[in-house]
N, C-alpha and C positions, 0 to 999 in steps of 0.2 A: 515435281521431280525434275531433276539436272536435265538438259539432252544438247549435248556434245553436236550430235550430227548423226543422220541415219544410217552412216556407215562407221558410227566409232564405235572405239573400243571402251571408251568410257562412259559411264553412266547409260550404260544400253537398256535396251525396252524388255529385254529377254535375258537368259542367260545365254554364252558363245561355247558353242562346242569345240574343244581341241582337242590334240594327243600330245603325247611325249611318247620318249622313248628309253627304255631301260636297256644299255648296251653293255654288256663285260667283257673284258681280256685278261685272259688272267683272273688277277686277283684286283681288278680296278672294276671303274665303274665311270663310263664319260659322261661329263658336264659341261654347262656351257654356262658363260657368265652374261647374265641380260644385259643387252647394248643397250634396253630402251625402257621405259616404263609400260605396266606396273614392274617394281620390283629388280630397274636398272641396279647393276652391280654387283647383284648376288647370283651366286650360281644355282641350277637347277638341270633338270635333263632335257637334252633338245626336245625341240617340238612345236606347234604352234596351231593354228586355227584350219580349221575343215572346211575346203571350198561349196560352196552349193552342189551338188551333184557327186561330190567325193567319196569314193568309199575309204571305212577310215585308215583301211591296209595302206590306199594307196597317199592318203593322207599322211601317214607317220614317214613312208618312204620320200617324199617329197622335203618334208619337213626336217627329215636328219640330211639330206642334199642339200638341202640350202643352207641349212647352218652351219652342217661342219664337211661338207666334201664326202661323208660316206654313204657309202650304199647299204643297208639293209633289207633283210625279210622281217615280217611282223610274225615272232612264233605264236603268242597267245598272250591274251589280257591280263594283263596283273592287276592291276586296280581302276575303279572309278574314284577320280579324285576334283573335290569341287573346291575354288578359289574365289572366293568371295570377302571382297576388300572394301568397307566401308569409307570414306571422307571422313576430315575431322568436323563435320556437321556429323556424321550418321548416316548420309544417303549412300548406296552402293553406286559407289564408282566403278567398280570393275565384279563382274563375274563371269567365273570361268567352269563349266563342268569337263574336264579331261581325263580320255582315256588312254591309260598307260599301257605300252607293250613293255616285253618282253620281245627284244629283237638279237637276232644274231646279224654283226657284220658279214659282209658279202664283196668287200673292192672299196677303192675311193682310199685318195689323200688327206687324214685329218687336218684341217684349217676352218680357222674361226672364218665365217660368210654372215650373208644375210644381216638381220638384226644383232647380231654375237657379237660382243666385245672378245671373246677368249673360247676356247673350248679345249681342254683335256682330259686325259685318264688319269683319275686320281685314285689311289688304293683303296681299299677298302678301309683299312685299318688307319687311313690319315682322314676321312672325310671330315673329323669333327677340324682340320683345319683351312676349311674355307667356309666362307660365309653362305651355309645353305639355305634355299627360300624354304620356309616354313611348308611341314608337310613333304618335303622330297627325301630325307629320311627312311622314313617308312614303309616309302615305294620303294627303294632299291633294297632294302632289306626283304623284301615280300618279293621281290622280283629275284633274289640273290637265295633265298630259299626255295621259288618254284625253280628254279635253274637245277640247285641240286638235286631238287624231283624228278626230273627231267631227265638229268646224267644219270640219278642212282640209280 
């Protein structure tokens, strides 16, 4: 097996626990475009990796501050979602198991930070035009139906 290093993100010993974060306004839904690899260039929802010791409320809230300036609360889990990207050998380069909130904004300036090339509110009804990472989709639709749960 590949090893990177005992602190990378590739080809890891384990899989890496993260969150994202499912945020609305309106009728949008924010994304942020990866600055970096896996998966630079395409959009997906903020978030990123759980420090040792982290809980993952406070996890997700760090994580939408770094990347895009806001603040959120974590209402409740919409999905487990795992990301698992093989090399063009076959060895797993990257794996990811992420849980996703369901967060409501709370303050803060939207601006791409951190690792983000870009972060916006994109409608709901435009998403099929930006390049989505495989699998985000489905979480904001599952996140976009608990919401109405929620309100109705």
């Amino acid at each position: 097996m590949k090893q990177e290093s005992a602190q990378s993100r590739r080809y890891p010993a384990r899989p890496l626990l993260g969150v994202g974060a499912v945020i609305f306004k309106d009728d949008k839904v924010l994304l942020i475009e990866r600055g970096k690899e896996p998966l630079k260039g395409w959009w997906t929802l903020p978030g990123g990796l759980v420090e040792t010791g982290e809980r993952l409320e406070c996890a997700v809230r760090r994580e939408v501050m770094e990347e895009t300036g806001l603040a959120v609360k974590p209402v409740v889990a919409v999905a487990i979602f795992e990301r698992i990207m093989p090399d063009v050998e076959g060895q797993t380069e990257f794996h990811y198991v992420i849980v996703d909130y369901l967060c409501d904004c709370t303050g803060g300036t939207l601006a791409a930070a951190s690792d983000v090339a870009a972060a916006k509110w994109v409608a709901l009804d435009r998403l099929d035009t930006v390049k989505m990472a495989p699998g985000t989709p489905p979480v904001i639709e599952k996140g976009r139906l608990m919401l109405a749960g929620i309100k109705g």
